[in-house]
PAZAPA-4460 file (N, C-alpha, C; in steps of 0.05 Angstrom, whole numbers, plus 32768, in hexadecimal, padded with zeros to 4 digits):
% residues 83
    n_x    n_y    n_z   ca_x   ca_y   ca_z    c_x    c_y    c_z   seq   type   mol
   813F   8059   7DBF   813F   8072   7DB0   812B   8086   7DBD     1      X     A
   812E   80A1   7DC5   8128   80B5   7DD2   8108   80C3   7DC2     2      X     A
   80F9   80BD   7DC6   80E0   80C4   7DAE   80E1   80E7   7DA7     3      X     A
   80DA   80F2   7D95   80E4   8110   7D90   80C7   811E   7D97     4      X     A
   80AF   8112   7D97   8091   8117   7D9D   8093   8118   7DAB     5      X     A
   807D   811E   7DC4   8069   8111   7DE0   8061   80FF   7DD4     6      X     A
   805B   80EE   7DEC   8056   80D4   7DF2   8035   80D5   7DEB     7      X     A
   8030   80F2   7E06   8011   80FC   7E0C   8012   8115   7E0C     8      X     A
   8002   8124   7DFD   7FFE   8142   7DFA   7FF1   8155   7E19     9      X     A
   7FFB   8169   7E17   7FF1   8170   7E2D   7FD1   8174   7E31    10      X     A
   7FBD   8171   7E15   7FA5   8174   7E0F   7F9C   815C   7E0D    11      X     A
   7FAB   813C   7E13   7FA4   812A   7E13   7FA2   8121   7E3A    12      X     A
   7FBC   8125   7E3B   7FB9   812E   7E60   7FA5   8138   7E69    13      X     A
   7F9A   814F   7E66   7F80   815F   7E71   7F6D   814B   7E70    14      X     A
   7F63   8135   7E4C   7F48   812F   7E52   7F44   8119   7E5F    15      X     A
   7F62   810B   7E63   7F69   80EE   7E73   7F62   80F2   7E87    16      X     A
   7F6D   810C   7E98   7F6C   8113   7EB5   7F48   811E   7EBD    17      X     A
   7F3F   8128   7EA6   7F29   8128   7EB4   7F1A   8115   7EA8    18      X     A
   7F17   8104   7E97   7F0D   80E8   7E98   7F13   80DC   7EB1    19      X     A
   7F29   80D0   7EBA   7F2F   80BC   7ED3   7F1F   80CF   7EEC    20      X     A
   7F1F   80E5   7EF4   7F1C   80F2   7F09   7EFE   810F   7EFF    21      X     A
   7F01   8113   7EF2   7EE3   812B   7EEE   7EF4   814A   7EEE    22      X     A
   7EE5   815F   7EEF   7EF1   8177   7EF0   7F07   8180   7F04    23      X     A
   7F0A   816D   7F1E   7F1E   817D   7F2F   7F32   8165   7F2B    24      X     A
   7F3C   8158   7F13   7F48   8147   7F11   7F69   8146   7F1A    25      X     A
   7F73   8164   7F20   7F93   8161   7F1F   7F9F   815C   7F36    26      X     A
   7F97   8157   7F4A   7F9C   814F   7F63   7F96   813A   7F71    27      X     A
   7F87   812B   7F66   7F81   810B   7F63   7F98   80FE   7F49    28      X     A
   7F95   8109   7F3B   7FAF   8107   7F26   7FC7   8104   7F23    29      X     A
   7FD6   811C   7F3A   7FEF   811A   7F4D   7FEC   8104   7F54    30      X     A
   7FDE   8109   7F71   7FDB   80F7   7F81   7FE9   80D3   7F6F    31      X     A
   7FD1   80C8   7F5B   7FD2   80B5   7F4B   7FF4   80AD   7F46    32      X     A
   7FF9   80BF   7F3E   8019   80C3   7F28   802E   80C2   7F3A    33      X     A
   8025   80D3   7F49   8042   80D7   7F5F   8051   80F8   7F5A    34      X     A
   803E   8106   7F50   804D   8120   7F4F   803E   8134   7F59    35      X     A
   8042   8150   7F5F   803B   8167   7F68   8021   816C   7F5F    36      X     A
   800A   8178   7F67   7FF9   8179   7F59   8000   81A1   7F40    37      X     A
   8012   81A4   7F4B   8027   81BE   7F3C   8027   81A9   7F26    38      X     A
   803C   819B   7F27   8045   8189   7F11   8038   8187   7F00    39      X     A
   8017   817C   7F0B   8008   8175   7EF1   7FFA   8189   7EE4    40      X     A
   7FF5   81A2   7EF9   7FF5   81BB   7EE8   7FFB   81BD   7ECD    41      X     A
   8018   81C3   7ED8   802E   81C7   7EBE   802F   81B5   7EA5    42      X     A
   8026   819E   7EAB   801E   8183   7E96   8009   818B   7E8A    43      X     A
   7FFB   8190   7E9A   7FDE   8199   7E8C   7FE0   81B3   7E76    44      X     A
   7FE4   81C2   7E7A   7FED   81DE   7E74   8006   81DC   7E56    45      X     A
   8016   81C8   7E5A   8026   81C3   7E3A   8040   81D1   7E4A    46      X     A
   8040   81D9   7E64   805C   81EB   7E6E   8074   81D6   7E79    47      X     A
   806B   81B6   7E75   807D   81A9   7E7E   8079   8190   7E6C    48      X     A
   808A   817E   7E6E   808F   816A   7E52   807E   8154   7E69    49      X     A
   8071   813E   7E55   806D   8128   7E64   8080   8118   7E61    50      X     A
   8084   8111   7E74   80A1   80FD   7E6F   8092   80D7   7E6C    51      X     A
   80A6   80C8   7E65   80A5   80AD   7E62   809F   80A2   7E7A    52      X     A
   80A6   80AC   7E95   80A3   80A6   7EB0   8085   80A7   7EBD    53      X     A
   807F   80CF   7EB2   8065   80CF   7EAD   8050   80BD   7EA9    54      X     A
   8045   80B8   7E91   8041   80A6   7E80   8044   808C   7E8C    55      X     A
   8059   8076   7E9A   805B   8063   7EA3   8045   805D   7EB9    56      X     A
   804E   8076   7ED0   8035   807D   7EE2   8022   8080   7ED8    57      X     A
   8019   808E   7EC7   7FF9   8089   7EC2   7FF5   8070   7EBE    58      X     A
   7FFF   805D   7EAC   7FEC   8040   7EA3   7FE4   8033   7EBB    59      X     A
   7FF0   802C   7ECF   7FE0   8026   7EE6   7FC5   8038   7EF9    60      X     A
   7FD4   8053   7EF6   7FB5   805F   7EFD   7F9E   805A   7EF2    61      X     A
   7FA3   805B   7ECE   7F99   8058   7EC2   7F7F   8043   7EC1    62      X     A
   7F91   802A   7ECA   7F87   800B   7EC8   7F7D   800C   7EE3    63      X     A
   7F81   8012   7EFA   7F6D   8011   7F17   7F5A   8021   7F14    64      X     A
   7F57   803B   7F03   7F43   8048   7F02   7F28   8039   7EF4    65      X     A
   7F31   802B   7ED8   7F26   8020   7EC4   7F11   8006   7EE0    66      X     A
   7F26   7FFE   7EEE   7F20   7FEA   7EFE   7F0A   7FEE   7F0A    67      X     A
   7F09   7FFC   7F21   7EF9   8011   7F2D   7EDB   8015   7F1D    68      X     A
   7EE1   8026   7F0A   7ECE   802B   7EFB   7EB8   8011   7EF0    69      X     A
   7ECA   7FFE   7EEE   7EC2   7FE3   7EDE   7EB0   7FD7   7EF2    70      X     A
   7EC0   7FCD   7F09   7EAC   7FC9   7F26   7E95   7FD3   7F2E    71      X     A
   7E9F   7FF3   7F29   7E84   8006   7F39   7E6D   7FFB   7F25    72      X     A
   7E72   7FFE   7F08   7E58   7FFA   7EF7   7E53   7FDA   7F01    73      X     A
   7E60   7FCB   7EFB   7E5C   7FB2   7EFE   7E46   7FAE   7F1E    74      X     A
   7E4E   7FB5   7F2B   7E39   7FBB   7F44   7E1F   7FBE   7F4A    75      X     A
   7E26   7FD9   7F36   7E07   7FEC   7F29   7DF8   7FD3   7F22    76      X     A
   7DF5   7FCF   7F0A   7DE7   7FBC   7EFC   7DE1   7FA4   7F0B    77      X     A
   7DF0   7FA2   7F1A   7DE5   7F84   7F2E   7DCF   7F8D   7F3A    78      X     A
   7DD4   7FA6   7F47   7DBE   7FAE   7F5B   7DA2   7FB7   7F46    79      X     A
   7DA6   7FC3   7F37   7D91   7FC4   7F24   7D85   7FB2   7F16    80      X     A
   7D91   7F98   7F13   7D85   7F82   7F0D   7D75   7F74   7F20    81      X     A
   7D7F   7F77   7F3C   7D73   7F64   7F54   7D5F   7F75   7F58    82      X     A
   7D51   7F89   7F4C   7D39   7F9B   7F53   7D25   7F8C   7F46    83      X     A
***
């Protein structure tokens, strides 16, 4: 069945994209997804629908970024402990 909502708001997009990436987030974002960094403009902005496809692509960005992040700290703290 076809959902009649968004999935993800276009004001939920914005704070995702600059959580995973910081203020110049939309072109690392593309990049991530697989679309234009135009594209995510328009995502961003509420001028284009997020689609279910959308959305699919993110959860993996999502989860390597989380990864990343998880490591880098994990790192940190080693090195700050061996001081």
């Amino acid at each position: 069945m076809r959902r009649l909502e968004p999935i993800l708001t276009a004001a939920a997009f914005r704070r995702l994209g600059e959580a995973m990436y910081g203020p110049q987030w939309q072109t690392p974002m593309a990049r991530a997804i697989g679309v234009t960094d135009r594209t995510v403009r328009y995502m961003a902005a509420g001028e284009r629908g997020i689609h279910e496809g959308t959305v699919a692509a993110l959860v993996p960005a999502i989860l390597d970024r989380v990864a990343f992040m998880s490591a880098t700290a994990d790192r940190l703290r080693r090195t700050l402990e061996e001081e």
